[in-house]
C-alpha positions in Angstrom: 0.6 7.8 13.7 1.1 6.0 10.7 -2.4 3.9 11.1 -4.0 7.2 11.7 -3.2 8.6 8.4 -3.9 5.1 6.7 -7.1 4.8 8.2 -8.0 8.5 7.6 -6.7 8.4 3.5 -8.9 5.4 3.2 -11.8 6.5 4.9 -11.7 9.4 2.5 -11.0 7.4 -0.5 -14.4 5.7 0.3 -16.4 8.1 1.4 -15.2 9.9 -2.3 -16.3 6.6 -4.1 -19.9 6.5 -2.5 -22.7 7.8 -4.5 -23.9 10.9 -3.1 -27.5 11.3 -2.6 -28.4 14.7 -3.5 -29.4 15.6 -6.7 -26.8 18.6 -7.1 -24.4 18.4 -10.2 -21.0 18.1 -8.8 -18.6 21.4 -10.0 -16.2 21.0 -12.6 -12.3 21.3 -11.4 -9.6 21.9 -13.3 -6.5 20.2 -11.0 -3.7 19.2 -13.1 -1.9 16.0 -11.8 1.3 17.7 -10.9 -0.5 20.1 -8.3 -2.4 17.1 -6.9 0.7 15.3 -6.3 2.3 18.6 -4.5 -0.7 19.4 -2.3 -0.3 15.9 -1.1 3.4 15.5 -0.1 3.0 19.0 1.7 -0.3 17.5 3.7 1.7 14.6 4.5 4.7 16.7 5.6 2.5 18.9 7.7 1.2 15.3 9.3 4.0 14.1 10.4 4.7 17.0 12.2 1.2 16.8 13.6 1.8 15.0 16.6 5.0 17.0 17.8 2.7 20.6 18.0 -0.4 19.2 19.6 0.7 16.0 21.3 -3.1 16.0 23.4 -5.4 15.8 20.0 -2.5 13.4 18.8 -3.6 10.9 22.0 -7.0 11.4 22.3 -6.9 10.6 18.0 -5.6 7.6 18.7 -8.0 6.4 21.1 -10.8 7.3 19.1 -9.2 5.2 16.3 -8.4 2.1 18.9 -12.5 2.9 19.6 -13.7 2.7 16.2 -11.4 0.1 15.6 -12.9 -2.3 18.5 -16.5 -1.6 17.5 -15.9 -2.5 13.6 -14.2 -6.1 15.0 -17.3 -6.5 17.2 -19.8 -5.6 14.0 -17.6 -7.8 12.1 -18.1 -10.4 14.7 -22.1 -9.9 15.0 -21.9 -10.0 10.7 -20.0 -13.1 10.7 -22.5 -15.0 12.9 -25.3 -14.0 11.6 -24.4 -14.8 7.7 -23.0 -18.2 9.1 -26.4 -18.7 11.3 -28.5 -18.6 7.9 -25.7 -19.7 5.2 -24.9 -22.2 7.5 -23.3 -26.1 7.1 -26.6 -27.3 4.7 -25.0 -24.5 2.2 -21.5 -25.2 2.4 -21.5 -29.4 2.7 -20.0 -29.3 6.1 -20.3 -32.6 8.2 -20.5 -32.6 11.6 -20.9 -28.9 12.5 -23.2 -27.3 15.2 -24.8 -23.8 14.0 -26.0 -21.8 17.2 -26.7 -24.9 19.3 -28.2 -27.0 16.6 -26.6 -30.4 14.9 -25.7 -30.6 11.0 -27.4 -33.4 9.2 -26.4 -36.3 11.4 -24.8 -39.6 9.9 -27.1 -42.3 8.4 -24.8 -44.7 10.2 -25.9 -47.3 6.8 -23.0 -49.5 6.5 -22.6 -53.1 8.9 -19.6 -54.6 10.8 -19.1 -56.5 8.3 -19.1 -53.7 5.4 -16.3 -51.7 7.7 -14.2 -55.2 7.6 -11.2 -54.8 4.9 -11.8 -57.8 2.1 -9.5 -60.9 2.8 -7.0 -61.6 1.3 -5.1 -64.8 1.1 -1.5 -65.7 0.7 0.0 -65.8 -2.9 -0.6 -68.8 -4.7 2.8 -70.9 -4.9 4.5 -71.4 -8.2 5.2 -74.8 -9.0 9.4 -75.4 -9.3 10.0 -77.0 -13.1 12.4 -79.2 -12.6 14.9 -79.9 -15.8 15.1 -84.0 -16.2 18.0 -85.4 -15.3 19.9 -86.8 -18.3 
């Protein structure tokens, strides 16, 4: 129930945000915070309650939401490809990686067997002892 009213306050907060497109002034309201914050808590109150008085609505609202909720991950899906299908690897530097089917950039394969070999390196050279003369 919880996720229902999340979804629903910020479906509403966005839908508010969006330009609208007629060319209507919008009216001037006088709210004053205080009542705002009161009409609110009682529309919560009254929501929580929702689901005890019409437990039907309260179960087919839900799978509505799990609905809506399943077609935005599968347009989220479709979105995803699609911007990594044109973006793709070349954008991003990525070595390696297959975009629908195709290969990235494939190695040059430029250095030898014998540029892949670490450098040698030889044992210390040896220190001389000093020896102090015998007296």
């Amino acid at each position: 129930m919880r996720f229902i009213l999340r979804m629903a306050f910020w479906l509403t907060v966005i839908l508010v945000l969006l330009p609208s497109g007629g060319s209507q002034p919008t009216p001037k309201v006088n709210i004053s915070a205080s009542d705002a914050v009161s009409a609110a808590g009682a529309t919560v109150s009254d929501m929580q309650q929702f689901c005890g008085r019409q437990s039907e609505a309260c179960a087919v609202g839900a799978q509505v939401v799990v609905a809506i909720g399943q077609r935005a991950q599968a347009g989220a899906k479709m979105l995803y490809d699609f911007l990594n299908a044109q973006l793709g690897p070349n954008e991003t530097g990525g070595v390696g990686k297959t975009v629908a089917g195709k290969a990235a950039r494939p190695s040059q394969h430029t250095l030898t067997a014998a540029d892949l070999m670490p450098a040698w390196r030889g044992p210390p050279p040896q220190r001389e002892a000093r020896r102090e003369p015998a007296s």
